[in-house]
C-alpha positions, 0 to 999 in steps of 0.5 A, a space after each residue: 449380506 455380501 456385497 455385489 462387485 461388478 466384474 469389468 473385462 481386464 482392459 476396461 478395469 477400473 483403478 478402483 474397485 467400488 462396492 455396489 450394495 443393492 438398494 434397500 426396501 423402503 417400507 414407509 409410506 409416501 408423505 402426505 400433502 399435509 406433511 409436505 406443507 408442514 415440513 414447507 413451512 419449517 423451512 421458511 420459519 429456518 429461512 426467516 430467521 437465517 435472514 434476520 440473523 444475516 441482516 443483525 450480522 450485516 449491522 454489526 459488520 458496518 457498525 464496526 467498519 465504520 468504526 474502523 473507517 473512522 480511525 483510517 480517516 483520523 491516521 490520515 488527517 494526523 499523517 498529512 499534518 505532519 507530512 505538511 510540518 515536514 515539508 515546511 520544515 524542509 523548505 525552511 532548512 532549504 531556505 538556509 542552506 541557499 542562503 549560506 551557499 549564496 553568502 559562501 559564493 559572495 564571499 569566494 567572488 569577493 576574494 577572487 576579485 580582490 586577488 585579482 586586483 592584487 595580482 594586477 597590482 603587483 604585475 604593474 608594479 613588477 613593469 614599472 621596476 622593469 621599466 625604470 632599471 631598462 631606463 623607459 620612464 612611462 
């Protein structure tokens, strides 16, 4: 059987030409409410057990999130322990470092100190030189 093109003005042409076949004689019979009702019940027993497979498939995801979520909470735990262990740890190195730079400063004003005592030392020293070569006995 050849198919049946329907033909359009040049303007109103399609990109595509579709073959359009004439619809087929249908010689069966109509369903009867018997086969309907059956061909009903077939459906719900699919749909039954597609909801009983969905519900087992739901079960098994939760168990095995669940699963997964316990091993988020136990990384967690194990994380902010040791995240806990290195604050305490840098607060400690903190703590010794201040602790160094306070006695390296201690130190430095100790020095400063003395060196100014000497420079005072030494320019009391260089003015009574001065004064007893001038002849002014203080």
């Amino acid at each position: 059987m050849r198919p049946f093109v329907v033909e359009f003005p040049v303007a109103l042409q399609p990109i595509y030409h579709l073959p359009c076949f004439p619809m087929s004689k249908d010689t069966n019979p109509p369903a009867t409410k018997a086969e309907i009702e059956a061909m009903m019940d077939s459906i719900g027993r699919h749909q039954i057990k597609m909801d009983r497979w969905a519900k087992q498939q739901l079960e098994a995801h939760e168990k095995s999130s669940e699963g997964i979520r316990e091993s988020i909470q136990r990384f967690e735990k194990r994380f902010d322990e040791k995240l806990d262990r290195s604050l305490d740890e840098m607060k400690r190195h903190l703590g010794v470092l201040m602790e160094e730079i306070r006695h390296d400063l201690v130190g430095a004003g100790r020095d400063e100190v003395s060196s100014l005592v000497d420079s005072k030392i030494d320019h009391e020293v260089r003015l009574l030189r001065l004064e007893r070569s001038v002849g002014i006995v203080a």
